[in-house]
N, C-alpha and C positions, 0 to 999 in steps of 0.2 A: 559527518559520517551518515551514511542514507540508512533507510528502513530497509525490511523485507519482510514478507508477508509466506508466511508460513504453510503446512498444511491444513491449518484448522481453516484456513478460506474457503465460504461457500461460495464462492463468486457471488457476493449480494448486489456491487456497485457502491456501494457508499463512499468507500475509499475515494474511488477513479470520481466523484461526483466533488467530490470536496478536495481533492489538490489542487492548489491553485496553480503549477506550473506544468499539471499535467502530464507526471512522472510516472503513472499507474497502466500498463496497458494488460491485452492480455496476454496470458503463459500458457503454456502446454494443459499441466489441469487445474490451475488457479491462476488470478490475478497478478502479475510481476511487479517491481518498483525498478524502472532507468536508473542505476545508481548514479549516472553522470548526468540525470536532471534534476535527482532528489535536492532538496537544498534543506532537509532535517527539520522542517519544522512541527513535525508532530501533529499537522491535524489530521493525517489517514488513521493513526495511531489510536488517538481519541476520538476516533469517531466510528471503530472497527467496534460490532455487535460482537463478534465472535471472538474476539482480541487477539488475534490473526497476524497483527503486524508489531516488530518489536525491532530494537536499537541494534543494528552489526555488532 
C-alpha cells in the first residue's frame, strides 16, 4: 500500500531527496507520492520534518 503526503507538507524536499524509486513528484500545492511507483517502504515517512506523510 503506498504513502500520501498530507496537507501539513511545506514542500521542504527531503521526502523527493530520499525515495529511492523516486515516487515523489510535485502536486498542485504540495508534494504528491505515484501510488503505482510507491513500493512502501517508509523512508519519506521517516524522514518527513513535518510528519506530512502517512500509511493509505
Amino acid at each position: 500500500m503506498a504513502r500520501k503526503i498530507t496537507d501539513a507538507c511545506v514542500s521542504c524536499g527531503t521526502c523527493v531527496n530520499i525515495c529511492p524509486v523516486k515516487a515523489i513528484v510535485d502536486g498542485d500545492s504540495h508534494y504528491e507520492i505515484e501510488a503505482d511507483k510507491c513500493v512502501d517502504c517508509g523512508a519519506c515517512e521517516a524522514a518527513c520534518p513535518t510528519k506530512a506523510i502517512e500509511a493509505e
